[in-house]
N, C-alpha and C positions, 0 to 999 in steps of 0.2 A: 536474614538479619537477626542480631539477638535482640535480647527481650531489652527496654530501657532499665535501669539502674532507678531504683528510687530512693528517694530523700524525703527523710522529715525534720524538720526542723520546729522546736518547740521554742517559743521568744519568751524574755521574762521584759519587766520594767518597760520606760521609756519609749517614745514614739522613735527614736533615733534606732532601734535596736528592731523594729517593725521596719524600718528603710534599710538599715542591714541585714538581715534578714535575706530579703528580697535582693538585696545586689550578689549576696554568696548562694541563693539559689541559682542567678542567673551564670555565676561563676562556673557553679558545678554543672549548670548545663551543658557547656561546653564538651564536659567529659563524660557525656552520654545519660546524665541523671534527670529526671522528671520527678514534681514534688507529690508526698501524697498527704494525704492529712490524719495516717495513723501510723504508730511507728510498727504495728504488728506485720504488713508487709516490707519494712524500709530496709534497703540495703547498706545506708546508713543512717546516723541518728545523729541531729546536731543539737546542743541545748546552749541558744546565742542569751547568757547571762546576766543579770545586772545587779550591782553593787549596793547600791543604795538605799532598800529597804534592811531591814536588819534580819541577821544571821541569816545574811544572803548566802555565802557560804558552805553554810550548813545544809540549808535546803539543796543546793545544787550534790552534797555529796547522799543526801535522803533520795534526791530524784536520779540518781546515778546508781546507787542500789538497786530501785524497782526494775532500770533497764537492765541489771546485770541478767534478768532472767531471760529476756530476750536472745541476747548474747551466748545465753547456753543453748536456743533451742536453734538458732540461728550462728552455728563462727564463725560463718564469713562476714558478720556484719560487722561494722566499722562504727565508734560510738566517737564522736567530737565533743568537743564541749569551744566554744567562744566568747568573747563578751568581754565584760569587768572584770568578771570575778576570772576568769583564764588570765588576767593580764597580771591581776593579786596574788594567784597561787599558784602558776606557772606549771614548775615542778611537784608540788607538792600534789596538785590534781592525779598526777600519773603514780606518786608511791602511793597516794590513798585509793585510788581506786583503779588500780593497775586491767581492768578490762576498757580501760578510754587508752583508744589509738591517735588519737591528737587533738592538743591545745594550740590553740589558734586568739589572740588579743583581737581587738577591736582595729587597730592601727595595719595588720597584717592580712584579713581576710580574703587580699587579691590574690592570695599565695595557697590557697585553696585548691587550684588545680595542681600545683606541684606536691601540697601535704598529702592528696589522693594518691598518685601517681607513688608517692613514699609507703603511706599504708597498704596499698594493695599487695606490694611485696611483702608485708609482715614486718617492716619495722615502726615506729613508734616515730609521731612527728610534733615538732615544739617552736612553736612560733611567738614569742611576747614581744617581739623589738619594736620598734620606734623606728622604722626603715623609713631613709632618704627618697625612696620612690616614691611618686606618689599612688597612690591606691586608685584614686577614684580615673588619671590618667592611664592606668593599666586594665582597669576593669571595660569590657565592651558597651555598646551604647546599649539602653534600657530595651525591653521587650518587647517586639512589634504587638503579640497581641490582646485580645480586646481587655480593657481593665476596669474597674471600679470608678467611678466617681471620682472620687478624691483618692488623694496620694500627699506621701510625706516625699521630701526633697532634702538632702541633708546640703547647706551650703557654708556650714563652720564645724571646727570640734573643739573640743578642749577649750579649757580655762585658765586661766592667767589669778583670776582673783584668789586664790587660795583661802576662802571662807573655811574656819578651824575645824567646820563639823565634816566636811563633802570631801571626796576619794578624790573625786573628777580629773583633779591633775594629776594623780598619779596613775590611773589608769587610761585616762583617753588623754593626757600631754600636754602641752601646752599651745597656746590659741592656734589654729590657723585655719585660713578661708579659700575656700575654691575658688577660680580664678569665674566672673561672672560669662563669663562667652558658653564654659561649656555648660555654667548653672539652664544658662539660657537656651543649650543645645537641649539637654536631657529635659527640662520644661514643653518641648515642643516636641519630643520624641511623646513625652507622656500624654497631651492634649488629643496627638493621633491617636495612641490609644482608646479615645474617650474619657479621660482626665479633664473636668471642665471647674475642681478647685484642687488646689496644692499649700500645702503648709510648708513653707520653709522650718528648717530645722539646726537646732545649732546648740552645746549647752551654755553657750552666749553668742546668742544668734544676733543679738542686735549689738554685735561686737565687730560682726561680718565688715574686712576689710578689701574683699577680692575688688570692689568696683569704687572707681576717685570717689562718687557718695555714700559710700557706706550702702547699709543696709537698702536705707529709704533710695538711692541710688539703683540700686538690683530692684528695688519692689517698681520703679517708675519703667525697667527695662522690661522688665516682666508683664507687666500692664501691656505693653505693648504687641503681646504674644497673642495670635487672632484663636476664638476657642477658647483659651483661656480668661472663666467666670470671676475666679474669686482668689485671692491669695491672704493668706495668711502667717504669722509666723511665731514661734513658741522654739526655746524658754527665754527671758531677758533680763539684765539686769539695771537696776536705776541708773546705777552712775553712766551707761552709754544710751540711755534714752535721749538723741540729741535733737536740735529743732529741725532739721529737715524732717527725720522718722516723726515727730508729731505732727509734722505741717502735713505730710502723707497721709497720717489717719483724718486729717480734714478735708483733703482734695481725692485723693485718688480713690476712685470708685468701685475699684474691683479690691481695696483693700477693704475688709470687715470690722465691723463696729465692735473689735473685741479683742481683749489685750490679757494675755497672761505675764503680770510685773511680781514677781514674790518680793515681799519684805523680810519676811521670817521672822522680826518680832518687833513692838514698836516699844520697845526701853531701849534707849540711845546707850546705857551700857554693858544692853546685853548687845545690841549692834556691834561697838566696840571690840566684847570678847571676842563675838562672831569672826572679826576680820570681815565686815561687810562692808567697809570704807565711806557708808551713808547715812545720816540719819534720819529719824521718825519726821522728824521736821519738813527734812529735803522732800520727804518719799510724799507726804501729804500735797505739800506743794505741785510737785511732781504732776500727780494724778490730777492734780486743779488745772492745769494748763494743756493736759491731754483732753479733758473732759470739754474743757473750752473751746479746742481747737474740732472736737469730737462730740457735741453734748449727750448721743444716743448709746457710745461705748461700754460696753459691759466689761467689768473689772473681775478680775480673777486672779489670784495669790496663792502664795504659798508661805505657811507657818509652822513653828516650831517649837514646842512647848516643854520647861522642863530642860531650857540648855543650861550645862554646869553653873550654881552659882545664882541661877533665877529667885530672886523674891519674888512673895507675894505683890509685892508694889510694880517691881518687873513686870509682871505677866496683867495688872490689868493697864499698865501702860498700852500692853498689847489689843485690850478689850476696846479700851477706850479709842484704840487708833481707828479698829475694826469699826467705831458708832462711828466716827467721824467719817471715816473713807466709802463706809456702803459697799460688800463685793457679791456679784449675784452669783459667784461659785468659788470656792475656794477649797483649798486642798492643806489639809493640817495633820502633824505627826508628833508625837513624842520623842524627844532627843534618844537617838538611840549610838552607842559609841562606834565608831570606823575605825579599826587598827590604822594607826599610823597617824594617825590624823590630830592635829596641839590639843584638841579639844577631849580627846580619850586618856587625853593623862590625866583631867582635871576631876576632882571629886564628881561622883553620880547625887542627883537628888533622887529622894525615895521613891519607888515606884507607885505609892500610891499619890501622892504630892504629884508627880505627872499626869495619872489616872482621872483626879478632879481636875485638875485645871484643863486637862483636855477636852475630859465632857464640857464643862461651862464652853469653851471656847468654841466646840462643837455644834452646841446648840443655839449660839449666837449667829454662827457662819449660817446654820440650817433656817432660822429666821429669817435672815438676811435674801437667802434665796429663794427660799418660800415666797418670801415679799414682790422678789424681782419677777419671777412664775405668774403670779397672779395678778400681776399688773400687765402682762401681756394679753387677756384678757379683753377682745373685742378688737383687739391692736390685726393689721393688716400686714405681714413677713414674706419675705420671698425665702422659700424652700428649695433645696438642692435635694432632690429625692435619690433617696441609696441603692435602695432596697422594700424589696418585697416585708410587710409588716407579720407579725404571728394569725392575725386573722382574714379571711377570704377579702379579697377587693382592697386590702390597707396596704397601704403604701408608706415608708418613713424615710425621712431625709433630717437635714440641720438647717436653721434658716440662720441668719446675717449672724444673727448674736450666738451660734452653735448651742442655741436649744435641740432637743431632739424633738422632732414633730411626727406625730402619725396623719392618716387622715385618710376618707375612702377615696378612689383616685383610682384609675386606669393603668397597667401594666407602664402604657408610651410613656409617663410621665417620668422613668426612671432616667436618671443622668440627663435631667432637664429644671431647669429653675421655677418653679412656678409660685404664680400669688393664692396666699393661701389666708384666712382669716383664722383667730385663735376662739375656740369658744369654751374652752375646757383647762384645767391644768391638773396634776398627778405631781408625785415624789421627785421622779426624772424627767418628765416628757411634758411633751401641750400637747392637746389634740385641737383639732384643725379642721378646716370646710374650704376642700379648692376652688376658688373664684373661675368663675369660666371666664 
């Protein structure tokens, strides 16, 4: 028998692109490949992309350089590139860096075993379309064997909103959702494995139409999955937070007291510019009625400082939103431009004019969390333990709220929920004392 074929794949951005990943590994399985986790043995090389942070682009053609050398020492190897940024640049990935044997989008990666089957002969393979088949219907069911704890589940893609700063539609398309039977099938392939939480996944995930209720719909079907701890699900947006999805974060038990909702900035006319179709107002309100239905909920956002156009008065619109809402994590960036996108034609503000307003904003967010850490503090969490800790006997998992938790604790404890008490807390982490 020959030797297996190995693959590595290097992921950038997004938890979506961590579940792709993993489906075009399983692809290439098929055709004789095992993954490895250095591309110095790899007989091929994938780098599955992402758009979003700035001069995404750039970096992919910087980290296509470094592989070139591989490439020399190695020609039979085979370099892919995937992702956003493949769906952005298509062609142009293959005149700039004419050692990548295939570009493969986001929307196409079930088509992996045929772009192999193309490259091995020595030609050059180019997949960006928007194909009618479905992907996730072609693709084989999930990995029998044993796996990690938790797992991402992708069960929507693409966007509809067209917010003037984000790629999103033009690279992953426009909305659409898996149908929930087979959500439900691959949920239960995963549990076998030892999967005992799963994050639903979506870039409007609580947009998810595959099941007559919507999201909250799929999370009530999912509950019902035996083995299956914890669900959860990430990114969403205000306007499709409806009251079944909040009445869920009240009743159902396996769903977690933790919600990723971005804003992106609380001046209603920078909202406006945005194309976010919601305001500061709504979005307050919003979080009042989830909190209600939820009172232990941890909040978590995303912001955006420095969009074309922002006053001063703009951005502490933003501040002020941030005292009033309280988020125990949140994730904030400088407007950075996206070719194509309405928001890239508009004058830039100064780089240093972003520079401040982002430290202020930064260090409010860091308070905020800080705050929420240390008020856990004596507080009693259930732990889903991961993984083996950096020191002898420590153990680390996430409890309900996706703290990270260490604590000393027994090898058995991994991929088991346990009550653990908080006596400590750090920059990222709590540390912890397992209750017998």
């Amino acid at each position: 028998m020959s030797e297996p074929k190995k693959l590595y794949i290097k992921t950038y951005g997004c938890q979506m692109n961590v579940y792709d990943s993993e489906r075009m590994a399983e692809a290439l399985g098929g055709k004789g490949y095992v993954e490895t986790k250095t591309p110095d043995d790899a007989d091929m090389i994938l780098l599955n992309t992402c758009h979003i942070r700035e001069k995404a682009a750039e970096k992919v053609y910087s980290e296509l350089g470094r592989m070139k050398a591989f490439k020399v020492e190695k020609p039979d190897l085979k370099i892919g590139v995937a992702g956003c940024v493949a769906q952005a640049e298509g062609e142009e990935i293959m005149r700039r860096a004419p050692m990548v044997d295939l570009v493969v989008g986001p929307q196409s990666y079930h088509r992996l075993p045929a772009m192999d089957d193309a490259v091995q002969t020595g030609a050059k393979a180019l997949d960006t379309d928007f194909p009618e088949d479905d992907k996730f219907a072609t693709l084989k069911g999930r990995s029998k064997g044993k796996r990690a704890p938790t797992a991402f589940l992708t069960v929507q893609e693409g966007c509809d909103k067209f917010c003037a700063f984000c790629v999103v539609p033009y690279t992953r398309g426009s909305e659409v959702s898996r149908p929930a039977d087979r959500i439900i099938r691959e949920a239960q392939e995963l549990v076998e494995a030892g999967v005992r939480e799963i994050t639903l996944l979506g870039q409007n995930v609580n947009a998810y139409h595959g099941h007559d209720g919507g999201l909250a719909g799929l999370i009530w079907e999912l509950d019902k999955v035996d083995g299956l701890e914890r669900i959860r699900f990430t990114t969403s947006h205000p306007n499709d937070m409806d009251d079944a999805l909040i009445d869920a974060h009240g009743t159902c038990e396996k769903l977690m007291p933790y919600l990723h909702l971005p804003v992106q900035s609380g001046s209603n006319r920078i909202l406006k510019a945005m194309n976010r179709k919601h305001t500061a107002e709504g979005y307050v309100r919003l979080i009042e009625r989830i909190r209600a239905a939820r009172p232990d909920l941890l909040l978590s956002g995303d912001f955006i400082v420095g969009f074309p156009g922002e006053t001063e008065e703009d951005f502490e619109d933003t501040m002020q939103l941030v005292r009033d809402v309280h988020y125990g994590q949140a994730y904030s960036f400088k407007y950075s431009t996206r070719p194509g996108t309405p928001a890239a034609e508009k004058p830039q503000l100064p780089e240093d004019v972003m520079n401040d307003r982002l430290q202020r904003l930064q260090g409010l967010l860091r308070e905020q969390q800080q705050a929420t850490q240390a008020s856990m503090i004596g507080r009693e969490v259930k732990v889903l333990f991961e993984k083996a800790g950096r020191e002898a006997g420590q153990m680390i998992g996430k409890s309900e709220y996706l703290h990270a938790v260490y604590a000393e604790a027994p090898a058995d404890v991994l991929g088991t929920v346990r009550r653990v008490k908080i006596v400590d807390d750090s920059a990222n982490s709590l540390k912890g004392q397992l209750i017998a």
